[in-house]
RODO-2510 file (C-alpha; in nm, 4 decimals, decimal comma):
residues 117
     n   res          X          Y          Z
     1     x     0,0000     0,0000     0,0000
     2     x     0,1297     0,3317    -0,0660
     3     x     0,0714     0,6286     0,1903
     4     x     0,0559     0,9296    -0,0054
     5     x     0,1896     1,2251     0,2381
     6     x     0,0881     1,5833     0,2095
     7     x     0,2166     1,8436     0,0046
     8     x     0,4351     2,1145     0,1314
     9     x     0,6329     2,3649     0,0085
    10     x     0,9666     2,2257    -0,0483
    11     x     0,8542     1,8888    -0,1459
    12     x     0,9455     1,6928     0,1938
    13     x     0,7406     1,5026     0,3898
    14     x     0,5567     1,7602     0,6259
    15     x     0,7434     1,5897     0,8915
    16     x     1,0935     1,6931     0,8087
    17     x     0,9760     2,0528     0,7352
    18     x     0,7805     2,0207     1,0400
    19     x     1,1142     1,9774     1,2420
    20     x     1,2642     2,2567     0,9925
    21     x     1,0342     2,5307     1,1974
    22     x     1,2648     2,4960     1,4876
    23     x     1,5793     2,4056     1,3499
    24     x     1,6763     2,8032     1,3889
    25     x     1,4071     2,9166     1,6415
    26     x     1,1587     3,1786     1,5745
    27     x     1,3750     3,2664     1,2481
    28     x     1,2886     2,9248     1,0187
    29     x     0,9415     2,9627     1,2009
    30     x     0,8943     3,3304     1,0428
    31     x     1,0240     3,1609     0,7382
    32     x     0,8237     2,8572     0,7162
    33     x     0,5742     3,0732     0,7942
    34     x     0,6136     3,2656     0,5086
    35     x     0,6487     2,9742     0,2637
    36     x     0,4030     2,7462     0,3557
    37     x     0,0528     2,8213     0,2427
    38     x    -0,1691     2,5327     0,2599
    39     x    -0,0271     2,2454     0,5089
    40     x    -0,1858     2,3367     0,8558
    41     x     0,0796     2,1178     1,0368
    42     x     0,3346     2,2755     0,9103
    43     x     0,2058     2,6327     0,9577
    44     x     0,1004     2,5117     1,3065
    45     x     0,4271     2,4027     1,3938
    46     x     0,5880     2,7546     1,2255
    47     x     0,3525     2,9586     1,4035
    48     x     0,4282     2,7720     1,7551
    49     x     0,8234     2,8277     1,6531
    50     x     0,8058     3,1765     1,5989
    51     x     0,5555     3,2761     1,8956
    52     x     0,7801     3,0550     2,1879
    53     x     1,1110     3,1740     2,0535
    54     x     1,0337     3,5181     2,0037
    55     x     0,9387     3,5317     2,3346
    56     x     1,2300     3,3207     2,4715
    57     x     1,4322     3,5758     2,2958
    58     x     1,2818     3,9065     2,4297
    59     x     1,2621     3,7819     2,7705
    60     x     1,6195     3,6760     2,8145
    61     x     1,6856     4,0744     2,6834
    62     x     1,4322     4,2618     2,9156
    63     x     1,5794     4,0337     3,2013
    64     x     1,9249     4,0810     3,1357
    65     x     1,8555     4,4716     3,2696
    66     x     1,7319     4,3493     3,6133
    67     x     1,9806     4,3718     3,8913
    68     x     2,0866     4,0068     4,0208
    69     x     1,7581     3,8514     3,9086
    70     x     1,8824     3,9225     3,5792
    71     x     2,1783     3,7524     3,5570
    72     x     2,0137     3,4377     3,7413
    73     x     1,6912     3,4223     3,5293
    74     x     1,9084     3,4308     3,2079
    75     x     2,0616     3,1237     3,3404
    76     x     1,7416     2,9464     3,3972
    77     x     1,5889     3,0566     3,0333
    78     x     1,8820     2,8992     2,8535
    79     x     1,8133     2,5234     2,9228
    80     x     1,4666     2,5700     2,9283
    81     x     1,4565     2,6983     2,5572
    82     x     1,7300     2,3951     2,4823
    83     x     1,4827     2,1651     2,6271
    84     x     1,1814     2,2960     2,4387
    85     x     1,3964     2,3684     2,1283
    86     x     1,4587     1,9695     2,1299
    87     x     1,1643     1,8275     2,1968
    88     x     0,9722     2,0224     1,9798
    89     x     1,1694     1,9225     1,6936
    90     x     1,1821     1,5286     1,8074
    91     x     0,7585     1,5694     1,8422
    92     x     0,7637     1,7484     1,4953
    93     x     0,9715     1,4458     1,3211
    94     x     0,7383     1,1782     1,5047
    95     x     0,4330     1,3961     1,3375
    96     x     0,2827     1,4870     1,6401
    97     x     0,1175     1,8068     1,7184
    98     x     0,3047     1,8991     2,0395
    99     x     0,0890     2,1925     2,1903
   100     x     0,2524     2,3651     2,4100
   101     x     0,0407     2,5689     2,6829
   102     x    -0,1449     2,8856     2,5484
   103     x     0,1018     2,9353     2,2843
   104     x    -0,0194     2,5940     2,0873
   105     x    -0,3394     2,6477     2,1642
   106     x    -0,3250     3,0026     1,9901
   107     x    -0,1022     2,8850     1,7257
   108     x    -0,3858     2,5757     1,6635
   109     x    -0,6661     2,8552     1,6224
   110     x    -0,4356     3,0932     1,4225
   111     x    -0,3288     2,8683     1,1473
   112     x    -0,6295     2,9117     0,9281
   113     x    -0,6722     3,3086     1,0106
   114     x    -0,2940     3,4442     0,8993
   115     x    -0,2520     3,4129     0,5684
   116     x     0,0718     3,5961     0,3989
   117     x     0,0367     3,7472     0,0611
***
């Protein structure tokens, strides 16, 4: 039997661009975003990459201007986006939808409303 997988942009399996999303953080999610116009897992999984890293990013800069905190917090947002940065990507090969709280849930109902040129 032959499964036939879904298009996407590039011409790999939705999958591997999937896992492509996160392979750079929020910057292959703006750019997936950007490419892919009709496979929803893949724009989910865009969406979600942009939105968590994004934030990842502009956190670990507003916190880096707090006195001791800072410094500390910094510390603690590294490993966590490693952590998420990895298993996002292993979910995204398995084909799993991997929602992660409020932001996957937004990304989920978001897919179908942004639409780029």
């Amino acid at each position: 039997m032959n499964k036939q997988t879904p298009k996407t942009v590039l011409g790999l399996g939705e999958n591997i661009e999937a896992l492509l999303c996160y392979a750079l953080g929020w910057i292959t999610g703006l750019i997936f975003l950007l490419l892919e116009k009709e496979n929803c897992f893949v724009r989910f999984h865009a969406l979600q990459s942009l939105v968590t890293f994004l934030t990842l990013f502009f956190l670990s800069l507003v916190v880096g201007f707090i006195p001791v905190i800072g410094p500390i917090a910094q510390l603690l947002i590294g490993p966590i986006s490693l952590v998420l940065w990895l298993l996002l990507m292993y979910k995204a090969y398995l084909g799993e939808k991997c929602k992660l709280p409020w932001i996957g849930n937004w990304a989920d109902r978001q897919v179908d409303r942004i639409k780029f040129l």
